[in-house]
PADO-150158 format. One record per residue (C-alpha): x, y, z; residue in one letter. Coordinates in steps of 0.05 Angstrom, whole numbers. Layout:
<r><east>X</east><north>Y</north><up>Z</up><res>a</res></r>
...
This chain:
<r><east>0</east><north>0</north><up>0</up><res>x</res></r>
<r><east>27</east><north>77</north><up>-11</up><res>x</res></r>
<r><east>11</east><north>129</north><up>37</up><res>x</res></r>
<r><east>16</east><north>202</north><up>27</up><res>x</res></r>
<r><east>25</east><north>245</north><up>87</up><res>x</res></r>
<r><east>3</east><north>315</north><up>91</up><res>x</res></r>
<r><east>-65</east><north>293</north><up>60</up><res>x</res></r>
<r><east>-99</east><north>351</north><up>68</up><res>x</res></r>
<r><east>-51</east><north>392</north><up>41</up><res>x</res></r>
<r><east>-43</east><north>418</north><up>-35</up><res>x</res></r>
<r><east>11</east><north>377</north><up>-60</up><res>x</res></r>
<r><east>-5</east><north>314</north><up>-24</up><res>x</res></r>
<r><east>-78</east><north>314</north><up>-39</up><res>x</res></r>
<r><east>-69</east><north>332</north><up>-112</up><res>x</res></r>
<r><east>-20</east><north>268</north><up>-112</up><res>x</res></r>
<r><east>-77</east><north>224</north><up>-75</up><res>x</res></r>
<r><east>-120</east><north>249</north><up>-139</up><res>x</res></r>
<r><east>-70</east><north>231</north><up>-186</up><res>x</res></r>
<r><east>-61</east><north>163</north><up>-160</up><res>x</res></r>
<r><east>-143</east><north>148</north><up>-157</up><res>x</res></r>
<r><east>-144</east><north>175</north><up>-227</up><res>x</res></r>
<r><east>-91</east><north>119</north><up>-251</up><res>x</res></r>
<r><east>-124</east><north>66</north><up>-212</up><res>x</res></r>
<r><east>-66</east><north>58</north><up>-164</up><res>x</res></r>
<r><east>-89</east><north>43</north><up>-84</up><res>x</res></r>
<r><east>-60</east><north>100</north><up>-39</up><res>x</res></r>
<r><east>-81</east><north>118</north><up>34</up><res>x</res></r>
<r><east>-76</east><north>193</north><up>54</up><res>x</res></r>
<r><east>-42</east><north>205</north><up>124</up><res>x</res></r>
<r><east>-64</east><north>264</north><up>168</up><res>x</res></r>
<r><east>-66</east><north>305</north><up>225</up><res>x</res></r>
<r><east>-137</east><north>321</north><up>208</up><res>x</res></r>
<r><east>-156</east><north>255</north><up>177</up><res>x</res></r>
<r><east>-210</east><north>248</north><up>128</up><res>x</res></r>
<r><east>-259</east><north>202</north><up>105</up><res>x</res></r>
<r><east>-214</east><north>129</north><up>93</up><res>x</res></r>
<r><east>-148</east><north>171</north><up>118</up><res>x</res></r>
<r><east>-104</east><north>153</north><up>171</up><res>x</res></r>
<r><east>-87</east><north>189</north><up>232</up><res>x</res></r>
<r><east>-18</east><north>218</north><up>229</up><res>x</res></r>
<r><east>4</east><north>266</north><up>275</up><res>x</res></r>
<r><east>87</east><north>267</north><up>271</up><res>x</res></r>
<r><east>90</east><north>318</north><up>327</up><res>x</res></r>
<r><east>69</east><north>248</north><up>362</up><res>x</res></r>
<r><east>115</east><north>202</north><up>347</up><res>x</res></r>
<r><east>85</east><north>146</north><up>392</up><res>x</res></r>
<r><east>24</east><north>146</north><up>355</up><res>x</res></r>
<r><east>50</east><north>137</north><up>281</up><res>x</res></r>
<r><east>23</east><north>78</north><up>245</up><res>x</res></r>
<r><east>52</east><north>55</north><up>183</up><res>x</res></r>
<r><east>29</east><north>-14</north><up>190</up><res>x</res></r>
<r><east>7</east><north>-44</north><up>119</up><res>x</res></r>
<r><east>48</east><north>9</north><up>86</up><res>x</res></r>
<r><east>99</east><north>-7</north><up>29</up><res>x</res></r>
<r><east>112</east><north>56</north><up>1</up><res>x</res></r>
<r><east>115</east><north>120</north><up>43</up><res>x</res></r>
<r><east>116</east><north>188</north><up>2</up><res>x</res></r>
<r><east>138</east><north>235</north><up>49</up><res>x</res></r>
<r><east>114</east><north>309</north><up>43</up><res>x</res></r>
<r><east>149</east><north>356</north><up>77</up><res>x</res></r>
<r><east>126</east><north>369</north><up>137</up><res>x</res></r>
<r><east>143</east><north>446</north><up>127</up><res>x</res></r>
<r><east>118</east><north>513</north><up>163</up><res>x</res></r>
<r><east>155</east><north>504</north><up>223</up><res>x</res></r>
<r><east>233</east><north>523</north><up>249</up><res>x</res></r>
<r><east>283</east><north>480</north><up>225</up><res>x</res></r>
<r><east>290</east><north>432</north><up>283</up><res>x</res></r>
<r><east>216</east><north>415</north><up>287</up><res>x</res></r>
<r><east>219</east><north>398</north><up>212</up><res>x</res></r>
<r><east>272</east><north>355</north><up>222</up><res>x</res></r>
<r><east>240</east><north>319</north><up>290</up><res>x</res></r>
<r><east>174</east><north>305</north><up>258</up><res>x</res></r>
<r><east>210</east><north>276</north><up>191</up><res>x</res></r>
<r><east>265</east><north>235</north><up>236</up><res>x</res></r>
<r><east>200</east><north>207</north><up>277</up><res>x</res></r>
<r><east>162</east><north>183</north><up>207</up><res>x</res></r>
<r><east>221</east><north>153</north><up>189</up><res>x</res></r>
<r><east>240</east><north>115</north><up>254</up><res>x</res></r>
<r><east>162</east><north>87</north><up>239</up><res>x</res></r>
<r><east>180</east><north>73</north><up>177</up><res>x</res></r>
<r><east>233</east><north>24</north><up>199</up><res>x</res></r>
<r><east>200</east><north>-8</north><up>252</up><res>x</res></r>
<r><east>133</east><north>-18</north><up>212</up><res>x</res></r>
<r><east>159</east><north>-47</north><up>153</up><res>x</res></r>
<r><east>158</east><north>4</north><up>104</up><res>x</res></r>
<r><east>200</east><north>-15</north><up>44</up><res>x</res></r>
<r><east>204</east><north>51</north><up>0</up><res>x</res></r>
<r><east>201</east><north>127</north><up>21</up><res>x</res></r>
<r><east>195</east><north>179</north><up>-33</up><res>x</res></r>
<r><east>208</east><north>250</north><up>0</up><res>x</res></r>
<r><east>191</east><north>319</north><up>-37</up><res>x</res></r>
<r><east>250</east><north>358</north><up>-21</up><res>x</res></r>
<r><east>277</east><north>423</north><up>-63</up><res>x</res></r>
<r><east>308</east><north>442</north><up>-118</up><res>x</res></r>
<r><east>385</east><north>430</north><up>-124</up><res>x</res></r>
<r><east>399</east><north>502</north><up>-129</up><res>x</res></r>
<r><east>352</east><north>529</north><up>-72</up><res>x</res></r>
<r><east>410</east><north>521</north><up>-23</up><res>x</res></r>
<r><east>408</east><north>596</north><up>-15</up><res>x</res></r>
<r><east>339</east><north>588</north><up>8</up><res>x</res></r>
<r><east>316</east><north>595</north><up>82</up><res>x</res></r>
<r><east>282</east><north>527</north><up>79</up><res>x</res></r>
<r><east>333</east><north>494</north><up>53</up><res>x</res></r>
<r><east>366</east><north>464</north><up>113</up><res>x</res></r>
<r><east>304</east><north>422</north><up>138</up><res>x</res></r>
<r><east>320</east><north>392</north><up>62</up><res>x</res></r>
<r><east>377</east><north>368</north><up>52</up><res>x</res></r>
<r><east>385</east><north>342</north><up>125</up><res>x</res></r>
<r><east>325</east><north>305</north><up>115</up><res>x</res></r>
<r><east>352</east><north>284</north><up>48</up><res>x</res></r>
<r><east>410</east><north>248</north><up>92</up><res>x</res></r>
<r><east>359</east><north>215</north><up>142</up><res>x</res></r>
<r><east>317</east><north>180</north><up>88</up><res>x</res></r>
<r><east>387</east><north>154</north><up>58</up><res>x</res></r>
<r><east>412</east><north>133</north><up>125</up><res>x</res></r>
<r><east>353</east><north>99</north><up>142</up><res>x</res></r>
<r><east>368</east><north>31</north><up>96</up><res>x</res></r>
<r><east>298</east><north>38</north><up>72</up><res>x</res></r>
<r><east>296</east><north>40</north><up>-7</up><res>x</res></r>
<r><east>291</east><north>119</north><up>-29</up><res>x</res></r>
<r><east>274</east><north>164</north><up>-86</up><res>x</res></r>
<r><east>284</east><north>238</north><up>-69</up><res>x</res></r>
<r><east>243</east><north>294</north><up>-114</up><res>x</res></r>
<r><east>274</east><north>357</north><up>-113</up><res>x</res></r>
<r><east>218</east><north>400</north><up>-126</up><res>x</res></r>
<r><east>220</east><north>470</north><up>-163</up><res>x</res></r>
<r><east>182</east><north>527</north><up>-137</up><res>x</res></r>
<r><east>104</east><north>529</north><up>-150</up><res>x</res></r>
<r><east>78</east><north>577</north><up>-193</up><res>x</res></r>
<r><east>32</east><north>586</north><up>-162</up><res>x</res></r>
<r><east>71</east><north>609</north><up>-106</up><res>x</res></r>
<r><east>99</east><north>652</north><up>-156</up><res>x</res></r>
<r><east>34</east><north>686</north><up>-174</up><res>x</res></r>
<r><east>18</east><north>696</north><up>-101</up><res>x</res></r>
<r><east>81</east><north>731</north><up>-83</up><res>x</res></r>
<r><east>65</east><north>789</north><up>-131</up><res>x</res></r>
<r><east>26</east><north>846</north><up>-100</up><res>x</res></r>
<r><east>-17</east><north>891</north><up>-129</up><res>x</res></r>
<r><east>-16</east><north>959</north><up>-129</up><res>x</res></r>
<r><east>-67</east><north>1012</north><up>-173</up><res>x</res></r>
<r><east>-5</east><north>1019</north><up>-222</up><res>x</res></r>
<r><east>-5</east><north>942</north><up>-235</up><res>x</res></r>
<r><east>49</east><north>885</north><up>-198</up><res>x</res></r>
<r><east>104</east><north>891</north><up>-157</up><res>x</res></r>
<r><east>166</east><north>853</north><up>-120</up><res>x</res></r>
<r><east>226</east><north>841</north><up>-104</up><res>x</res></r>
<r><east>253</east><north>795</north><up>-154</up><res>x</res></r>
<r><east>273</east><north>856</north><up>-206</up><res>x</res></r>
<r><east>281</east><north>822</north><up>-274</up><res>x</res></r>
<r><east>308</east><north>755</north><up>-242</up><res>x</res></r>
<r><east>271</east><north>685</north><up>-271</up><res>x</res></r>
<r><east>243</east><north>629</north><up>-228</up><res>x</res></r>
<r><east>246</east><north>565</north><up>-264</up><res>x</res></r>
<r><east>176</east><north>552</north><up>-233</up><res>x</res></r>
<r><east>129</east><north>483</north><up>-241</up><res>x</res></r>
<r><east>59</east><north>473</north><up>-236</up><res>x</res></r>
<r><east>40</east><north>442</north><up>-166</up><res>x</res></r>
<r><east>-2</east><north>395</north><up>-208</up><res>x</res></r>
<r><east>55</east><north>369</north><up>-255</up><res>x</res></r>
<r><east>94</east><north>357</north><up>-181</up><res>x</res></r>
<r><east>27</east><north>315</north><up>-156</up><res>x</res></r>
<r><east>30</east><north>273</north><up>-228</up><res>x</res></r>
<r><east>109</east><north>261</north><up>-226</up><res>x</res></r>
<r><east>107</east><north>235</north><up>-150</up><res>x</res></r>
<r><east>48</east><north>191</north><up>-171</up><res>x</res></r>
<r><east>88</east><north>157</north><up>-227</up><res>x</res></r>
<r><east>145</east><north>150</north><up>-182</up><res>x</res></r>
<r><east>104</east><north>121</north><up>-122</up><res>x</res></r>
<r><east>64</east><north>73</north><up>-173</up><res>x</res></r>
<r><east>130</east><north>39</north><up>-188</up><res>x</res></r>
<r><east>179</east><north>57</north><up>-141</up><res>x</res></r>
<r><east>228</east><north>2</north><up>-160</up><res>x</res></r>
<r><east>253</east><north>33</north><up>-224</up><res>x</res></r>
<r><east>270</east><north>104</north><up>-187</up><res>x</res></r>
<r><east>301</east><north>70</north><up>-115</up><res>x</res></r>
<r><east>362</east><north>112</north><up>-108</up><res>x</res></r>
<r><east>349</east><north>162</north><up>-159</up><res>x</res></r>
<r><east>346</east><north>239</north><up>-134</up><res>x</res></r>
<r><east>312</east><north>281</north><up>-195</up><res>x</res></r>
<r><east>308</east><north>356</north><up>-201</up><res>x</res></r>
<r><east>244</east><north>375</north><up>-217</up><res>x</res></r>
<r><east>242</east><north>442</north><up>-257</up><res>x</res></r>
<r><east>197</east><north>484</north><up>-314</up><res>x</res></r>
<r><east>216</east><north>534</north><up>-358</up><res>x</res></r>
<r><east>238</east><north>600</north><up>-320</up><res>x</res></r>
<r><east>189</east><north>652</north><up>-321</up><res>x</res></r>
<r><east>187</east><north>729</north><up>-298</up><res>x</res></r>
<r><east>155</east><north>776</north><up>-261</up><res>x</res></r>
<r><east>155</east><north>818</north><up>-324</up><res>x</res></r>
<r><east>118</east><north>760</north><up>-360</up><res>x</res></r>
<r><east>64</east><north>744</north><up>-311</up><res>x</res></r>
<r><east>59</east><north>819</north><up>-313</up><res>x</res></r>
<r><east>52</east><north>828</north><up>-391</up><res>x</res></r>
<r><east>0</east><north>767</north><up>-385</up><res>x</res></r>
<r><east>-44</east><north>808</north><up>-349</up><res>x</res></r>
<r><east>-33</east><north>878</north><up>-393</up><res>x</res></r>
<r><east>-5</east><north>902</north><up>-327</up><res>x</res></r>
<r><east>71</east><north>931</north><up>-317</up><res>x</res></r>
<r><east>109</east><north>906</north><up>-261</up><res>x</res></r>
<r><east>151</east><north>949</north><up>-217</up><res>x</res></r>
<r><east>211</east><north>929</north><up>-171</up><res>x</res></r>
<r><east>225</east><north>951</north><up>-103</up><res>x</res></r>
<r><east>283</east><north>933</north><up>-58</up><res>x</res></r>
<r><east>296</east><north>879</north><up>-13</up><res>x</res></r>
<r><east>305</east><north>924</north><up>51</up><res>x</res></r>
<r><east>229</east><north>951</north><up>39</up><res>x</res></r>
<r><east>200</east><north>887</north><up>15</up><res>x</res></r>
<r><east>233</east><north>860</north><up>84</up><res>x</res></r>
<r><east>204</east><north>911</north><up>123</up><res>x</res></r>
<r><east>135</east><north>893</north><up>95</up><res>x</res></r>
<r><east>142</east><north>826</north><up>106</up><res>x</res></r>
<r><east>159</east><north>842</north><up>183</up><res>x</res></r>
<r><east>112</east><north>885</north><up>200</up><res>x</res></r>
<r><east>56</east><north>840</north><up>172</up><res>x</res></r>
<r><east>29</east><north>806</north><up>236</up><res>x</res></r>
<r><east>-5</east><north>746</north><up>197</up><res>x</res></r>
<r><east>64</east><north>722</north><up>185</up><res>x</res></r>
<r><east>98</east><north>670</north><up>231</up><res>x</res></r>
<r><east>169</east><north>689</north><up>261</up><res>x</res></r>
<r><east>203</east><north>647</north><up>208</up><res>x</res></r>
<r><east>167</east><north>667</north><up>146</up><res>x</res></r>
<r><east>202</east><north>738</north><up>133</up><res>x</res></r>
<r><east>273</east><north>720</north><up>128</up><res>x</res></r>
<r><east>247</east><north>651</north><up>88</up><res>x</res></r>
<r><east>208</east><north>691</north><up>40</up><res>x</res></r>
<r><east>254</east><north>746</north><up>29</up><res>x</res></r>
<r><east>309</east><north>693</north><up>19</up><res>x</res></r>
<r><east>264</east><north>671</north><up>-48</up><res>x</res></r>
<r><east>259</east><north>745</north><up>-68</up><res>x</res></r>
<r><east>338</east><north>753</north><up>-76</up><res>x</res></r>
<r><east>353</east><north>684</north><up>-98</up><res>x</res></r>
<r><east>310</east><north>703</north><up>-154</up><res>x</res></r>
<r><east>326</east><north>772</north><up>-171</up><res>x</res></r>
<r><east>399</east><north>750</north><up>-164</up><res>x</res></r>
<r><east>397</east><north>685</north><up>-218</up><res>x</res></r>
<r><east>405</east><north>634</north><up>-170</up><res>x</res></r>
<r><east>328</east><north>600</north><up>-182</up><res>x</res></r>
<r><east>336</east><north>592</north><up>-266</up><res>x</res></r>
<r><east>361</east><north>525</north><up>-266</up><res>x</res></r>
<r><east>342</east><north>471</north><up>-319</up><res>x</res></r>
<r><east>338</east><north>398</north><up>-314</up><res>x</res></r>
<r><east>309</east><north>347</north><up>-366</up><res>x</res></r>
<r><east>283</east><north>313</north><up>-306</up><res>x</res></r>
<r><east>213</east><north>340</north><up>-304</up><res>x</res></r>
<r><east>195</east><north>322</north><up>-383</up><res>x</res></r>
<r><east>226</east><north>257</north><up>-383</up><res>x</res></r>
<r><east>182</east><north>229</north><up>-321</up><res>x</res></r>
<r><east>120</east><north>267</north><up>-336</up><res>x</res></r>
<r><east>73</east><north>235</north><up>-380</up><res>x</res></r>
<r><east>36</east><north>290</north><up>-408</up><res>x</res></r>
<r><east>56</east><north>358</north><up>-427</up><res>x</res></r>
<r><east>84</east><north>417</north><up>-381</up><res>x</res></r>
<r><east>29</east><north>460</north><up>-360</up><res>x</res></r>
<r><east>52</east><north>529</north><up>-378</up><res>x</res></r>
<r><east>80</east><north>565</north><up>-317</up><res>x</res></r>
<r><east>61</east><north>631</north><up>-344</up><res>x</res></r>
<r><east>-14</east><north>623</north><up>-347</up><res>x</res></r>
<r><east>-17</east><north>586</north><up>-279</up><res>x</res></r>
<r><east>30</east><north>654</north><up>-243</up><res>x</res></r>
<r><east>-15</east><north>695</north><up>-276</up><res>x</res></r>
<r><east>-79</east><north>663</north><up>-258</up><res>x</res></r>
<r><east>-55</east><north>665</north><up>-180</up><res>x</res></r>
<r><east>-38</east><north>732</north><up>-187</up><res>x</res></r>
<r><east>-112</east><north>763</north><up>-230</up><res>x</res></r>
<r><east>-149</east><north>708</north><up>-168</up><res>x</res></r>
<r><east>-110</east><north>762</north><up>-121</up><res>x</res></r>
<r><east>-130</east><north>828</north><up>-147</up><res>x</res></r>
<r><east>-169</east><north>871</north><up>-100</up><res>x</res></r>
<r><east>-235</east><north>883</north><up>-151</up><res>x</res></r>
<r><east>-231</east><north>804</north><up>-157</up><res>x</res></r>
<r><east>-240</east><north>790</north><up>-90</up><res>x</res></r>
């Protein structure tokens, strides 16, 4: 049996989809479980059950500091071992987000799932589009950010889902493979010229400030967030890799559209 953790969440529940879709039996693992889900809390690692479960794809377990990351992936693993499991996929990051202030939880999680002499596939996942579009803010003149005229080689959160379904439907032929999973880079300027909008940049000490005196943010979002705004106004996020359109089955969905969508969905008169 495969299990997807996170359930709930948008990557793991788009995989779920993808898997039902292609007739392959998954279970969804959650904190919140739904309907035919299992409870999985990793915060609790006496209660983890991974009992029945051959292949685990692990999403991370994000939107925390560093060292709680890393606890609640060590405990699924250590589950993982003592239940049985015989494959874990993990969604990890891009080879060149390094820079990033997420990056850490990573690659050191990266190094557990190899250490822990289960069979393993690692997906080094590109940044969403999506997240992309959402990062842009609107103003009455059109977009701004931070990332000046700097290009995120961004991939459709759906085209993730499909890629870690094809992996987890026959993990066998990807055990010890680590793949970078990358579109074509886009701009700001091109989500911008999507929408018949201009786009304006602004520096990274204002767009910092911003992000620290918004109170809906968590103490470890600013410097994260702002440490995607100068990796990609400073070149470091353009990477390509063949990886993405040799597992995919189906073509790219075009980055561009899907920023842009995100970004129109966010516009104050469309709210």
């Amino acid at each position: 049996m495969i299990m997807v953790t996170g359930a709930n969440g948008s990557l793991a529940s788009l995989t779920l989809q993808e898997l039902a879709d292609r007739k392959v039996p998954a279970l969804g693992g959650s904190r919140t479980p739904g309907d035919g889900q299992r409870h999985l809390d990793f915060d609790a690692p006496a209660s983890l059950d991974l009992t029945g479960v051959s292949t685990l794809v692990l999403v991370s377990a994000g939107y925390a500091e560093d060292d709680r990351v890393i606890a609640r992936h060590r405990a699924l693993l250590d589950a993982a071992v003592r239940d049985g499991v015989v494959h874990v996929i993990y969604t990890s990051l891009t080879r060149t987000g390094d820079h990033l202030g997420f990056a850490l939880a990573h690659r050191v999680t990266e190094d557990l799932v190899k250490a822990s002499g289960l069979a393993w596939t690692v997906l080094r996942n590109g940044l969403y589009a999506e997240l992309f579009g959402a990062l842009l803010t609107w103003t009455p003149d059109g977009l701004e950010s931070a990332f000046g005229d700097g290009a995120l080689s961004a991939v459709a959160r759906a085209d993730l889902a499909a890629v870690t379904a094809i992996v987890a439907g026959h993990p066998a032929a990807h055990t010890g493979k680590t793949y970078d999973l990358v579109g074509d880079p886009i701009t700001a300027e091109d989500v911008a010229a999507r929408l018949d909008v201009t786009h304006r940049t602004i520096g990274l000490g204002e767009y910092r400030a911003r992000l620290l005196a918004d109170e809906a943010l968590m103490p470890f979002q600013p410097p994260m967030l702002a440490s995607i705004a100068t990796s990609i106004r400073h070149g470091l996020l353009g990477n390509s890799s063949p990886d993405l359109d040799i597992l995919l089955d189906r073509p790219l969905a075009d980055a561009v559209t899907i920023a842009a969508d995100t970004a129109a969905a966010r516009r104050p008169a469309a709210r």
